[in-house]
Backbone of each chain as ProteinMPNN parsed JSONL, in Angstrom:
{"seq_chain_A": "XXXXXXXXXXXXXXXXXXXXXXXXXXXXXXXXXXXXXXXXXXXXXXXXXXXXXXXXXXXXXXXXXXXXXXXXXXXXXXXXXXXXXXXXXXXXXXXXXXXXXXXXXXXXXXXXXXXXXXXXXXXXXXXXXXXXX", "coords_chain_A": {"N_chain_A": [[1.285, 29.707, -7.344], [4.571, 29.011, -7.722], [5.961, 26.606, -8.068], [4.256, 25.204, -9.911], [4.92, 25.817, -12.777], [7.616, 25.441, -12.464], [7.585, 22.421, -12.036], [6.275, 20.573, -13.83], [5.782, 17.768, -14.269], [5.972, 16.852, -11.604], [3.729, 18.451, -10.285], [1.464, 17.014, -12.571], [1.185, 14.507, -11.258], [0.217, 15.255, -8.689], [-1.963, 15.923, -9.369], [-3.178, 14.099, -10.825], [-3.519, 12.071, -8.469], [-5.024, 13.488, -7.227], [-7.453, 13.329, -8.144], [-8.313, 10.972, -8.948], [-10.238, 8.99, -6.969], [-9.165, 6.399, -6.121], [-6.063, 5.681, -6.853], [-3.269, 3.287, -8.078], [-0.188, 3.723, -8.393], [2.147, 1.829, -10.1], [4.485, -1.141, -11.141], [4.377, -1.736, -14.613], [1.54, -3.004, -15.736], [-2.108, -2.934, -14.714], [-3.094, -5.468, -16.433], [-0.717, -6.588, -17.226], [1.284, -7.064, -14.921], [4.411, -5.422, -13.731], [6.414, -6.434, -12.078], [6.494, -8.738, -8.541], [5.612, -7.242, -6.485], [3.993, -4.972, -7.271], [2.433, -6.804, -8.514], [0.921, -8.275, -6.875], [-0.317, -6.464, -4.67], [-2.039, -5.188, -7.074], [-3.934, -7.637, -7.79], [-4.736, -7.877, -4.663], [-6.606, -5.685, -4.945], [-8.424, -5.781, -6.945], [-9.886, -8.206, -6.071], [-11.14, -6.871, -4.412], [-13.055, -5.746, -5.873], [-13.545, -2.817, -6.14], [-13.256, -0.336, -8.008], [-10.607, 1.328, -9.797], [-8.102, 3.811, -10.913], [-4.772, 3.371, -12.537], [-1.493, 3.611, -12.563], [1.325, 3.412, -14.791], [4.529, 3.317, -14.013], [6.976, 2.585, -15.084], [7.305, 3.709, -18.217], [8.817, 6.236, -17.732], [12.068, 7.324, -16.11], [12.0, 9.373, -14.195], [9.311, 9.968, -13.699], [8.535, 7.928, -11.43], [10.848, 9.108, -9.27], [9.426, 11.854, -8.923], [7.005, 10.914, -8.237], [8.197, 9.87, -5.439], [9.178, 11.506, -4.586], [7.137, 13.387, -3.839], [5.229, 11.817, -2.13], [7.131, 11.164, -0.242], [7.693, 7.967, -0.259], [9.584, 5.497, -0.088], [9.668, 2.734, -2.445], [7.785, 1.094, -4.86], [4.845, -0.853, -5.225], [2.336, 1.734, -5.08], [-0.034, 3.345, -3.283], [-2.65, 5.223, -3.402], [-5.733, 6.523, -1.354], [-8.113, 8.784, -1.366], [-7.03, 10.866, -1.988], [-4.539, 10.244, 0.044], [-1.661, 8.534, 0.705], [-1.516, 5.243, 1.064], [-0.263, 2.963, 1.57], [2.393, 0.57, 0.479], [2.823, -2.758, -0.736], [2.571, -4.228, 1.248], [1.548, -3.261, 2.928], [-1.189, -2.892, 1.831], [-2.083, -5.703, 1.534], [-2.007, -6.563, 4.186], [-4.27, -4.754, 4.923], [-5.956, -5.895, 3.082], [-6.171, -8.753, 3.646], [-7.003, -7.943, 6.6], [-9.812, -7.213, 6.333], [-9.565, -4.054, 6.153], [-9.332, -3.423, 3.802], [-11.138, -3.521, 2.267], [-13.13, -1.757, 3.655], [-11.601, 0.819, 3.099], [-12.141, 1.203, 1.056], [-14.487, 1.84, 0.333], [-15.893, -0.953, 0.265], [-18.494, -3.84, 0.661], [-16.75, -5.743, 2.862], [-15.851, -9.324, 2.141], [-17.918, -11.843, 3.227], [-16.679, -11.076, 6.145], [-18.342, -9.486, 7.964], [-21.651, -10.826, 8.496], [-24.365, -10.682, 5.901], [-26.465, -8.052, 5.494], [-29.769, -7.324, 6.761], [-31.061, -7.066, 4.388], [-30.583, -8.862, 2.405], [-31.532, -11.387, 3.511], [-32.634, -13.932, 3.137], [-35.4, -15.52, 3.368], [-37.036, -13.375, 2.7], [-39.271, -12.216, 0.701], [-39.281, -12.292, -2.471], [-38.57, -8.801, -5.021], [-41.52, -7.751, -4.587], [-43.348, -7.87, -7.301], [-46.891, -5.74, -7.709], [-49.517, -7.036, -9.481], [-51.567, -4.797, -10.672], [-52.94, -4.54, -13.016], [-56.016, -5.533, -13.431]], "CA_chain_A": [[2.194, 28.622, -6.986], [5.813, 28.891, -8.367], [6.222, 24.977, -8.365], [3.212, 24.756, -10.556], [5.669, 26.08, -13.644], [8.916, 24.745, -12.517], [7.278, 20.981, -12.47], [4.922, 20.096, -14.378], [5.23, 16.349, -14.092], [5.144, 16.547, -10.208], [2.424, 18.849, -10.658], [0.807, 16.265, -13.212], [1.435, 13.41, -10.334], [-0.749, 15.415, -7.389], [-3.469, 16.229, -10.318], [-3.735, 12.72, -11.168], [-4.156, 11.963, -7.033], [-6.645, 14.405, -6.435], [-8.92, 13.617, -9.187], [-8.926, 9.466, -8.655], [-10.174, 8.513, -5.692], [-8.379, 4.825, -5.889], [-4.972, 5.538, -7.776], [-2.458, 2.69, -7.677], [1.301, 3.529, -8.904], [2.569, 0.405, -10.3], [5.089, -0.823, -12.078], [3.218, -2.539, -15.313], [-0.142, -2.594, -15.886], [-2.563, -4.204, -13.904], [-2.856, -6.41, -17.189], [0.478, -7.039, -16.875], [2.37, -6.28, -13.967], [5.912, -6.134, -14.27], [6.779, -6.837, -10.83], [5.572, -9.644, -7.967], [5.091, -6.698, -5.549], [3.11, -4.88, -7.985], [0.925, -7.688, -9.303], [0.485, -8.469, -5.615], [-1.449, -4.933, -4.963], [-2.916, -5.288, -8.538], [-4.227, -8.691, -7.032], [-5.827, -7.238, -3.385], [-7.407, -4.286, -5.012], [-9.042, -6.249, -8.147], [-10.845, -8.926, -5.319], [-12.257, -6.092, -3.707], [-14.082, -5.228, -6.87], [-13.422, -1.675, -6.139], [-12.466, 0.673, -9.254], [-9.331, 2.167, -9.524], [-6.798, 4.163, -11.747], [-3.359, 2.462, -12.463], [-0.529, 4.368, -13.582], [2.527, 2.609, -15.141], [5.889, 4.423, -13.586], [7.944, 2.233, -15.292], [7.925, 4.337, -19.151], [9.48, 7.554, -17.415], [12.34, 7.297, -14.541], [11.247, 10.864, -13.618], [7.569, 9.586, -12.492], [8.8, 7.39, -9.627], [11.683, 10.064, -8.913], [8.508, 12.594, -8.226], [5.947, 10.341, -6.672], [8.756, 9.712, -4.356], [9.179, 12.833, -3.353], [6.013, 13.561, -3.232], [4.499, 11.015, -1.175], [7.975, 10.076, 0.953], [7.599, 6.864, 0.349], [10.585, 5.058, -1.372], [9.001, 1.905, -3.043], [6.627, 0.675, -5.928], [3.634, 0.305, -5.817], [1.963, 2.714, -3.701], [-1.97, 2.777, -3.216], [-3.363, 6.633, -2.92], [-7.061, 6.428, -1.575], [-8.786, 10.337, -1.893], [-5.861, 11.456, -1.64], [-4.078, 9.882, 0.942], [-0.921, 7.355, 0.864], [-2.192, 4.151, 2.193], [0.937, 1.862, 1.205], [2.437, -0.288, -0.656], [2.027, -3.812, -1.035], [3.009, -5.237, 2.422], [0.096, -2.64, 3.768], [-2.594, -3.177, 1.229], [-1.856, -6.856, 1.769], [-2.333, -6.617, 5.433], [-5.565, -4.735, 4.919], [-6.719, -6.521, 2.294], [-6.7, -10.006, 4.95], [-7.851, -7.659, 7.747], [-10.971, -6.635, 6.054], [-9.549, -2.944, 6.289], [-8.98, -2.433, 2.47], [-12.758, -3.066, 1.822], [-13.454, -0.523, 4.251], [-10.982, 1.922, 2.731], [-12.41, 1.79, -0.407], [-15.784, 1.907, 0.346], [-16.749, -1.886, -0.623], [-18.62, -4.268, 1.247], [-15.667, -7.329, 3.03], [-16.543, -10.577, 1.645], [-17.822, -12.703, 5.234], [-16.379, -10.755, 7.881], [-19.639, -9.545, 8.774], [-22.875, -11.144, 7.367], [-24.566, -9.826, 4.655], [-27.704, -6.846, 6.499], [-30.784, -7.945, 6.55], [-31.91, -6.783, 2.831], [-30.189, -9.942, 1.533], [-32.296, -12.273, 4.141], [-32.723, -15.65, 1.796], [-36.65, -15.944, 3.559], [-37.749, -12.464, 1.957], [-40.108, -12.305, -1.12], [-38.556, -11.322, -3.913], [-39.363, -7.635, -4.85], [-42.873, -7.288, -4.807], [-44.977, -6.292, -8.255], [-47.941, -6.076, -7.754], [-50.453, -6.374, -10.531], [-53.319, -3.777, -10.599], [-53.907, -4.467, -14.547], [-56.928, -6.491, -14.394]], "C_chain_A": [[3.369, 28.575, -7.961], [6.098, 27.751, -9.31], [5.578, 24.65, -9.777], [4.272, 25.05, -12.251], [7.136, 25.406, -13.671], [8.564, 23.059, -12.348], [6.606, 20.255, -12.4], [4.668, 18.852, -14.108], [4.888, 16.047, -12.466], [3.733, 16.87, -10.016], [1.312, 17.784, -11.694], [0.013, 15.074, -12.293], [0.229, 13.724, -10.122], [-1.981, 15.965, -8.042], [-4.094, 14.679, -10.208], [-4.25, 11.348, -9.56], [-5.078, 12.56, -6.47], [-7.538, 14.082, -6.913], [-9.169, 12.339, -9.268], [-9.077, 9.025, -7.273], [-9.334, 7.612, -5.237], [-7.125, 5.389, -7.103], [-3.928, 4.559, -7.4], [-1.108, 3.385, -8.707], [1.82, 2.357, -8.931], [4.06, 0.283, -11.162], [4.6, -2.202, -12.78], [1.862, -2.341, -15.45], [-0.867, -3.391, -15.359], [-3.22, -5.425, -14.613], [-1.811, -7.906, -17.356], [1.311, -6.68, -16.269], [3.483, -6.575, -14.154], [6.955, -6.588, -13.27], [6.467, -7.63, -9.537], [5.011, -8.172, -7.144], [3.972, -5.61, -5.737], [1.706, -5.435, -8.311], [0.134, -8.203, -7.522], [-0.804, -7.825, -5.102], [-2.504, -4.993, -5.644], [-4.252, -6.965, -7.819], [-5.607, -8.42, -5.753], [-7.044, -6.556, -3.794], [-8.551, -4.941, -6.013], [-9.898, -7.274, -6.878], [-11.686, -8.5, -5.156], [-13.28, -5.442, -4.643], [-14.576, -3.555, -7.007], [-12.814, -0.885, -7.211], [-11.225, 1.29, -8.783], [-9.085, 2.361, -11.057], [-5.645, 3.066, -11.464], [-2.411, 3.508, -13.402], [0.753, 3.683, -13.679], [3.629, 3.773, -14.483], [7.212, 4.406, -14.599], [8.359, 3.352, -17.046], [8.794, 5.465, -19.318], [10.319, 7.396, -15.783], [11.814, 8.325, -13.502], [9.977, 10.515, -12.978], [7.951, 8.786, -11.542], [9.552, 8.444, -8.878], [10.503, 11.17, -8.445], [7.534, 12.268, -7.69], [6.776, 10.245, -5.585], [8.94, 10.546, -3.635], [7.87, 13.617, -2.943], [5.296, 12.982, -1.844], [5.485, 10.744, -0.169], [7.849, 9.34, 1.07], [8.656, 6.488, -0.878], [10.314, 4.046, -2.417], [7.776, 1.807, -3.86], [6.272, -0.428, -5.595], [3.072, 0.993, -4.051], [0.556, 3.121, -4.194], [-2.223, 4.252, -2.565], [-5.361, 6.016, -2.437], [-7.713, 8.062, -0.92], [-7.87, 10.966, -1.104], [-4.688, 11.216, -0.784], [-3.494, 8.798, 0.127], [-1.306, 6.366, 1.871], [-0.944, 3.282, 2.09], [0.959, 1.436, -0.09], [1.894, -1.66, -0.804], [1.884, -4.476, 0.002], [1.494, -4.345, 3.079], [-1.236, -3.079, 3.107], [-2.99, -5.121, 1.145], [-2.704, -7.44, 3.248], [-3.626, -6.164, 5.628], [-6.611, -5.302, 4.088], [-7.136, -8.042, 3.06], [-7.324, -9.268, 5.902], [-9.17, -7.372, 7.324], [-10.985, -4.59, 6.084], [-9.399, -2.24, 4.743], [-10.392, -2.56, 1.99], [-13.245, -1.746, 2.386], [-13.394, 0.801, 3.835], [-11.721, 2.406, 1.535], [-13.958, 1.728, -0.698], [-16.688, 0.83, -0.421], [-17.278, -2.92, 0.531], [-17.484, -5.625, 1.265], [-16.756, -8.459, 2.462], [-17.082, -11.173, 3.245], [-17.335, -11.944, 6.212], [-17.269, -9.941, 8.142], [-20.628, -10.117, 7.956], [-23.46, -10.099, 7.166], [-25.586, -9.121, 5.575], [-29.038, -7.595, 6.085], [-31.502, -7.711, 5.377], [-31.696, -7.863, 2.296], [-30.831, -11.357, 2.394], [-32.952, -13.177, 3.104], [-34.649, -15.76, 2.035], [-37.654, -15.22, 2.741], [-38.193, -13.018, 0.479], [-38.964, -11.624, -1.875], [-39.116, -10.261, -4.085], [-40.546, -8.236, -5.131], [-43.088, -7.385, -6.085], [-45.89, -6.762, -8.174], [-48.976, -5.868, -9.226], [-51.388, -5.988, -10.528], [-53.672, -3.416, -12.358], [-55.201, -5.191, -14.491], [-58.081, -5.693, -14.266]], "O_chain_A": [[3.132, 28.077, -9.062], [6.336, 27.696, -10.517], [6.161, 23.996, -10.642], [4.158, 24.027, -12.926], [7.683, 24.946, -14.673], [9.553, 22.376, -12.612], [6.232, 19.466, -11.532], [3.537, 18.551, -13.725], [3.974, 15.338, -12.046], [2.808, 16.111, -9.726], [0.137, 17.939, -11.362], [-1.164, 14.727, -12.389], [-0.746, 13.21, -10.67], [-2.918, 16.412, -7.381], [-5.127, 14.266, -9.681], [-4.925, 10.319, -9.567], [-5.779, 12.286, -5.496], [-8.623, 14.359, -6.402], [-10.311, 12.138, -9.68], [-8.131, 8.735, -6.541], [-8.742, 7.767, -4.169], [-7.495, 5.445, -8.276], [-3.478, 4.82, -6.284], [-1.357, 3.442, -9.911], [2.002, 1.754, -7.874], [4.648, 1.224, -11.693], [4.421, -3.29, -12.231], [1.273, -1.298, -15.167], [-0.552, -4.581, -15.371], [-3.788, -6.299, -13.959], [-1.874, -9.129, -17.484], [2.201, -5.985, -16.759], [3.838, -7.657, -14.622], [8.078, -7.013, -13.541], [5.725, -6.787, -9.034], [3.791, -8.036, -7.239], [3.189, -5.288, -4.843], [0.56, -4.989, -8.375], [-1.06, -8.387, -7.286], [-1.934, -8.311, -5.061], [-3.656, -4.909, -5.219], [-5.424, -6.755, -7.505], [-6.818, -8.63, -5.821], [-8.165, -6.677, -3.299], [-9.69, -4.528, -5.795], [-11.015, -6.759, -6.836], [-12.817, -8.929, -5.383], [-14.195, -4.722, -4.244], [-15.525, -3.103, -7.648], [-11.584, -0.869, -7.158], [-10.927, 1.66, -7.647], [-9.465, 1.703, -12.026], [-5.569, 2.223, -10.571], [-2.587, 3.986, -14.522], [1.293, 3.358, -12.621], [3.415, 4.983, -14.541], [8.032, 5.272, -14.907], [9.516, 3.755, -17.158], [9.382, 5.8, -20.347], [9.756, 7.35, -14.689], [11.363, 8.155, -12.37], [9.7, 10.793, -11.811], [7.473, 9.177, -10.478], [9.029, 8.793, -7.82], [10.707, 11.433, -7.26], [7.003, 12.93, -6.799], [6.198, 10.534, -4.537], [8.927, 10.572, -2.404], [7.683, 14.295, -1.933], [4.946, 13.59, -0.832], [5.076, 10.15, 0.829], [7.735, 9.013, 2.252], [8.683, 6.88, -2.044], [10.743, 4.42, -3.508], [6.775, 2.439, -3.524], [7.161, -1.278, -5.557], [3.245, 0.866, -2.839], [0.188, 3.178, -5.367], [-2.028, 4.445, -1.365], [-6.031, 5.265, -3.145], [-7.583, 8.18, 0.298], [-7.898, 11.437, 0.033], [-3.778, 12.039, -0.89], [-4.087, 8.183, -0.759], [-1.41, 6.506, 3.089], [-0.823, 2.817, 3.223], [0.303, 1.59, -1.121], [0.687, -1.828, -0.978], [1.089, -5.413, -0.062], [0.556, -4.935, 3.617], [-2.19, -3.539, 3.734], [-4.048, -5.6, 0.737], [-3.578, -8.295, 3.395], [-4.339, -6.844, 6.365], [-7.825, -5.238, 4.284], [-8.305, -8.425, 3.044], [-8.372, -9.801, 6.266], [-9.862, -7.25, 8.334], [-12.012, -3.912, 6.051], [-9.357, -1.039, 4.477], [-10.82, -1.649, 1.282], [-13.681, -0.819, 1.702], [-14.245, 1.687, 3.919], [-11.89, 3.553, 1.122], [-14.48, 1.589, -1.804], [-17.611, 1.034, -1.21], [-16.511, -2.944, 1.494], [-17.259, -6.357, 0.301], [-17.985, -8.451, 2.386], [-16.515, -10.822, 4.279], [-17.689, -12.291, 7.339], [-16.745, -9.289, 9.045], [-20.542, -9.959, 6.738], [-23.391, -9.002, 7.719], [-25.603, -9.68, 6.671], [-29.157, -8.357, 5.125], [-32.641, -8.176, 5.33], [-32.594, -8.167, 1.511], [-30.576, -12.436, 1.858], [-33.836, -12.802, 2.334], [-35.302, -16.045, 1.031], [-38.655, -15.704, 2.212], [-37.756, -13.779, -0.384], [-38.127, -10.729, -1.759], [-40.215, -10.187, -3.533], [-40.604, -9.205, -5.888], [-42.946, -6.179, -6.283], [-46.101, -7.95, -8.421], [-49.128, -4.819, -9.852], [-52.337, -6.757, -10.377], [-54.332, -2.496, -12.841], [-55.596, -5.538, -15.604], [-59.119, -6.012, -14.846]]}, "seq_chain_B": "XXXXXXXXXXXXXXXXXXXXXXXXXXXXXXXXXXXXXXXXXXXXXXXXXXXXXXXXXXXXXXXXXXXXXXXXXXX", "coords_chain_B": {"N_chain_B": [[26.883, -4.801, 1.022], [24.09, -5.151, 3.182], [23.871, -6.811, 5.826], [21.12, -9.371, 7.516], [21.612, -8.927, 10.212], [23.06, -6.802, 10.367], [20.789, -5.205, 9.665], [18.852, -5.707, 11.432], [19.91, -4.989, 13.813], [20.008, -2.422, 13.105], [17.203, -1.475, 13.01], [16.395, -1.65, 15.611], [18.51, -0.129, 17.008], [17.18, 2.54, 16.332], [14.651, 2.572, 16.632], [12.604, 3.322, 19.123], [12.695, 0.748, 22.277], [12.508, -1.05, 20.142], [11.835, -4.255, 18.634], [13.473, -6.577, 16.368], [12.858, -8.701, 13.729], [14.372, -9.849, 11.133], [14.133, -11.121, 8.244], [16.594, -12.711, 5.391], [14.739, -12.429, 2.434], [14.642, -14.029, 0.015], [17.348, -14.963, -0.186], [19.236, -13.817, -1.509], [20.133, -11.007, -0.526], [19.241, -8.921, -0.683], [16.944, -8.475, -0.755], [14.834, -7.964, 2.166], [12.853, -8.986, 4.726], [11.132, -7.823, 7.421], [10.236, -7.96, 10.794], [8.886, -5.952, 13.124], [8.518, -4.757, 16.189], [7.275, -2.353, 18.39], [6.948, 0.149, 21.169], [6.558, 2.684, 20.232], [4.875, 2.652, 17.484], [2.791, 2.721, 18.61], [-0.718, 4.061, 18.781], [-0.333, 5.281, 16.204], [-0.966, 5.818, 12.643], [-0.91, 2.794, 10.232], [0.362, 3.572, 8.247], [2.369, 5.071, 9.036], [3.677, 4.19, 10.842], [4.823, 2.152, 9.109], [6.876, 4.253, 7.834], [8.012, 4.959, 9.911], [10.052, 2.991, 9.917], [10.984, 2.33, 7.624], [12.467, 5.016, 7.263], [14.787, 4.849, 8.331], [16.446, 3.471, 6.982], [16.768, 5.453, 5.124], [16.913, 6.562, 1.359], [18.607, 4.33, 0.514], [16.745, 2.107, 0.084], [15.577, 0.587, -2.957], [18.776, 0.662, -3.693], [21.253, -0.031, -2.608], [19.568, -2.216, -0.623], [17.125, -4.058, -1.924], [14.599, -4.467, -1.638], [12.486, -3.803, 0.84], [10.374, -5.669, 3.103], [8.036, -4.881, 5.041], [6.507, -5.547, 8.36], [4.541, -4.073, 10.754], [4.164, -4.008, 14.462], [2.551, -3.417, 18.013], [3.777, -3.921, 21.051]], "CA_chain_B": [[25.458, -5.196, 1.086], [23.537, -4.938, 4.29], [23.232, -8.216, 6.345], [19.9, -9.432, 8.182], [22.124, -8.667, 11.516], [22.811, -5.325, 10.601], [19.617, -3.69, 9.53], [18.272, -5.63, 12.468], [21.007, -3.475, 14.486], [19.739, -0.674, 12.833], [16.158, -0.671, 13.24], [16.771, -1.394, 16.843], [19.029, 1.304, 17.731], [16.483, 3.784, 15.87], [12.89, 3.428, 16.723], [12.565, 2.869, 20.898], [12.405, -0.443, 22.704], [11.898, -1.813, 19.351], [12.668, -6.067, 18.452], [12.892, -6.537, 15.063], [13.52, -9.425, 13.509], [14.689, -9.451, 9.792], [15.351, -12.856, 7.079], [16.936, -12.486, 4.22], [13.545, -13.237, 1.835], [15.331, -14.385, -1.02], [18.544, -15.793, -0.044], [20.019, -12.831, -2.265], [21.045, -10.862, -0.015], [19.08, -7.64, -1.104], [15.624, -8.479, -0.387], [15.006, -8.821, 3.357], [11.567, -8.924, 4.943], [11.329, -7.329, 8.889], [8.982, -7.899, 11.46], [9.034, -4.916, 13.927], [7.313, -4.58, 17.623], [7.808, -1.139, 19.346], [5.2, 0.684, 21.55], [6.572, 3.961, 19.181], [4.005, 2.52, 16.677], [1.055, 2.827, 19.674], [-1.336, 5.453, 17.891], [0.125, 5.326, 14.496], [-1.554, 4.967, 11.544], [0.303, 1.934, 9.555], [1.938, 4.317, 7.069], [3.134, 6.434, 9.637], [4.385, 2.785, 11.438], [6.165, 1.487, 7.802], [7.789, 5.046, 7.726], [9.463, 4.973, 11.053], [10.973, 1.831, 9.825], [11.597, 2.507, 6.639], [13.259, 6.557, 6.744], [15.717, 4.08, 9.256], [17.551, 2.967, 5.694], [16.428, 6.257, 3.764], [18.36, 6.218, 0.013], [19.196, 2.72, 0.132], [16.024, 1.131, -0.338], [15.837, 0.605, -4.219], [19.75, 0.591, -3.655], [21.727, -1.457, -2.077], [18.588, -3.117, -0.3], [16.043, -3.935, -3.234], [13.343, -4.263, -1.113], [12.017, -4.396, 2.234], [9.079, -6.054, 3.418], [8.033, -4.71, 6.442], [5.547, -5.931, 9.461], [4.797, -3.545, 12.37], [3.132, -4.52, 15.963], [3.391, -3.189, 19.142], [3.949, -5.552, 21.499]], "C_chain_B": [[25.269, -5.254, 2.392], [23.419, -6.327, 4.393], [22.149, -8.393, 6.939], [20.495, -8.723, 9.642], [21.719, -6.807, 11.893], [21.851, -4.347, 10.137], [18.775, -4.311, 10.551], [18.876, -4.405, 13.275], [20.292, -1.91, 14.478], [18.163, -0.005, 13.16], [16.029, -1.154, 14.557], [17.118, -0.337, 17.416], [18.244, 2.583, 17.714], [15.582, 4.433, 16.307], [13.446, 2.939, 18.237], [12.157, 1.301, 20.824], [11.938, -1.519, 21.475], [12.754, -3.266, 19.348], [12.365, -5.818, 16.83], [13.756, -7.821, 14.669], [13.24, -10.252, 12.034], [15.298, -11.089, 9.182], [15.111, -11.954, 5.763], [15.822, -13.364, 2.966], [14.207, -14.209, 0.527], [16.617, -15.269, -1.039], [19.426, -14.857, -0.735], [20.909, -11.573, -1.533], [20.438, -9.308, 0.084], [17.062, -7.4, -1.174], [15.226, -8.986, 0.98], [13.151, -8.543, 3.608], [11.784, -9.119, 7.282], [10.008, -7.173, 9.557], [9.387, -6.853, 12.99], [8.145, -4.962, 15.014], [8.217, -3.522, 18.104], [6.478, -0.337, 20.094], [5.347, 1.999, 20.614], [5.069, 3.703, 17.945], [2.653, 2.903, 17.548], [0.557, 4.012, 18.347], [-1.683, 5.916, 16.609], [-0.486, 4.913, 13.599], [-0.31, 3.699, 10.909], [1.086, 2.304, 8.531], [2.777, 4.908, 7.662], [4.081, 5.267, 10.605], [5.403, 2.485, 10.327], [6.986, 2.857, 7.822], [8.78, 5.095, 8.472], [10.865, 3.711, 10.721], [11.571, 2.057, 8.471], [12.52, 3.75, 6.226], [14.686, 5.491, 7.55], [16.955, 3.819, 8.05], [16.705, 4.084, 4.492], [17.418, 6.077, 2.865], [18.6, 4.914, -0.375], [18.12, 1.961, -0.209], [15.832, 1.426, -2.039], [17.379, 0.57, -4.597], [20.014, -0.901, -3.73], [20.916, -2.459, -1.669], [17.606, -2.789, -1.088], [14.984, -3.613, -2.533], [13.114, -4.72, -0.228], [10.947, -4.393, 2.844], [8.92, -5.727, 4.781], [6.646, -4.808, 7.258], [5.675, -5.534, 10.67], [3.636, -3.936, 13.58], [3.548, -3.427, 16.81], [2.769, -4.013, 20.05], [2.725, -5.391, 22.853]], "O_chain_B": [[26.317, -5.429, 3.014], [23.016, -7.05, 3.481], [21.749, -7.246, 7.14], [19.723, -7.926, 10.175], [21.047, -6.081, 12.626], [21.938, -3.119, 10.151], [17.79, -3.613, 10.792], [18.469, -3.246, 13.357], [20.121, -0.932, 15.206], [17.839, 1.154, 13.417], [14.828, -0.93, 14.707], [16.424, 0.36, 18.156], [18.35, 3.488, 18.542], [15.335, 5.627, 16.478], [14.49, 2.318, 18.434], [11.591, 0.703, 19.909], [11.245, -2.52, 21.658], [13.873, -3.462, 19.822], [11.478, -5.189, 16.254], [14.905, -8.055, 15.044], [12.303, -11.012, 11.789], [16.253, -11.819, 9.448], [14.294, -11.158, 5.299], [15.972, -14.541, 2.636], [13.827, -15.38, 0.543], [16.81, -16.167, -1.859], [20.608, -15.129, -0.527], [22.049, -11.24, -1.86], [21.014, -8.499, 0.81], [16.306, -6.491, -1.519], [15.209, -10.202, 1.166], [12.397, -8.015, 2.791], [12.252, -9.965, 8.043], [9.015, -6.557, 9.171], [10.23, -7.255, 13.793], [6.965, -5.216, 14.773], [9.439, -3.586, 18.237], [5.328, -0.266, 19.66], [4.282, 2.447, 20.19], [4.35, 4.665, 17.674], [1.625, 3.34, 17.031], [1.174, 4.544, 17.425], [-2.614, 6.528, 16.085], [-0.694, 3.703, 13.512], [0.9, 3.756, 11.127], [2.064, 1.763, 8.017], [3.828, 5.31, 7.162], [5.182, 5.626, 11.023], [6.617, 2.54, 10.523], [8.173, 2.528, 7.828], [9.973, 5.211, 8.192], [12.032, 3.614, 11.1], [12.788, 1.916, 8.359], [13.206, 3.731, 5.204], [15.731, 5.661, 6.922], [18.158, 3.967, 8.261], [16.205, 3.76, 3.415], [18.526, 5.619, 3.145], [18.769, 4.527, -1.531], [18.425, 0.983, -0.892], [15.966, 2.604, -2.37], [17.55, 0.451, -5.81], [19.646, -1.972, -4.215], [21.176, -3.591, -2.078], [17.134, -1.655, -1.161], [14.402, -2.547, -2.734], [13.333, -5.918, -0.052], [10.425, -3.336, 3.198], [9.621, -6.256, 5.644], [5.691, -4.164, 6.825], [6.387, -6.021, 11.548], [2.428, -4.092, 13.404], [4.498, -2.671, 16.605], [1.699, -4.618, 19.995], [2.451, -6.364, 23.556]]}, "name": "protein", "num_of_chains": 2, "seq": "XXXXXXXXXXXXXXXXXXXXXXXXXXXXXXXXXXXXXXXXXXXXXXXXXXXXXXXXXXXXXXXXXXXXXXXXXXXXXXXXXXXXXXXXXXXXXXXXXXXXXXXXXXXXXXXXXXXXXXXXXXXXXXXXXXXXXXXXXXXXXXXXXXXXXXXXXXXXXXXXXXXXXXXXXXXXXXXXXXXXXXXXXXXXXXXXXXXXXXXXXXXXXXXX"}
C-alpha cells in the first residue's frame, strides 16, 4: 500500500477504527467536551453504558482534515461502530431515543422491551445447595 | 451567508420530490437545523439519508454554514 508511507496520520486514523469497536471523534474529551454537539454524543453513548474510545480532534487540525476525508462526512463528532460511520450527533441522538443505539452497540435498551425472563422478580435467588452436613 | 430560504431551495432542487423545511437554530444565521421528507431516502440507511442532504452544501459546512442539523423521513 503506497498510502500507507505517504500518510501516516490517515493511516493512524483507519488503525485506530479498526481496532475499537465503539470509537467516537470528538471535539474535547468526554470529560470535557468542548462543544454542545460533542458533549451531546458524549451524553447518548455514556447512558448506554456501552464502552468506547474517544479521540480529541481538536490538538491537531490535520486529524479532522483526514477523518474527513476518510469517512466523507464533514462534521464533529462522528460515532464509528466496528468499523462503520454511524453519525454524528443528530443520528446517534435519534438512535439513542429510538432504542437503535443500544442495539448498535450491543447493550440491552433501558424499557423498550421488558427485561427476559432470567430477571423474573418471583424466581429463587440462585440456588446453593448445601451438601456439607 | 446562506438564508433558511435558500438552503431550503437547495435541498429541494437536489434530492427528488423532497420538502424540506429549514429554521435558523440559533438566530445567527450560521447554524440552521433541516427537516427533510423524500421517498430518495426509501431503503437508505440514515447515514446514507444525512449524506444525500448534506454533500447538497459540500465545503461549506464548517464554513459559511457552522452547522447543520439534519432530520430525514420519507413521507
Amino acid at each position: 500500500m503506497a498510502e500507507q508511507t505517504e500518510n501516516p496520520l490517515r493511516d493512524a486514523i483507519a488503525e485506530a477504527i479498526r481496532d475499537n469497536e465503539v470509537i467516537l471523534f470528538m471535539k474535547g474529551t468526554p470529560e470535557m467536551p468542548a462543544c454542545g454537539f460533542s458533549a451531546r454524543t458524549v451524553a447518548a453513548l455514556q447512558s448506554t453504558g456501552a464502552p468506547f474510545a474517544a479521540v480529541d480532534i481538536l490538538p491537531d487540525p490535520r486529524i479532522r482534515q483526514e477523518l474527513s476525508a476518510l469517512s466523507n462526512w464533514p462534521t464533529i463528532p462522528q460515532l464509528f461502530v466496528k468499523g462503520e460511520l454511524v453519525g454524528g450527533s443528530d443520528i446517534v441522538t435519534e438512535m439513542y431515543e429510538s432504542g437503535e443505539l443500544h442495539e448498535a452497540l450491543g447493550v440491552e435498551a433501558p424499557e423498550a422491551a421488558p427485561a427476559p425472563a432470567a430477571a423474573d422478580p418471583a424466581a429463587p435467588p440462585l440456588g446453593i445447595e448445601n451438601n456439607l452436613r | 451567508m446562506p438564508t433558511t430560504d435558500e438552503i431550503k431551495q437547495r435541498i429541494e432542487s437536489a434530492i427528488p420530490d423532497a420538502t424540506a423545511d429549514v429554521e435558523d437554530w440559533t438566530g445567527g444565521g450560521d447554524h440552521f437545523r433541516a427537516t427533510v421528507v423524500s421517498p430518495a431516502f426509501d431503503g437508505l440507511s440514515r447515514i446514507q439519508q444525512h449524506k444525500l442532504v448534506m454533500d447538497v452544501f459540500a465545503g461549506e459546512i464548517g464554513g459559511p454554514i457552522h452547522a447543520l442539523s439534519v432530520k430525514t423521513q420519507t413521507p
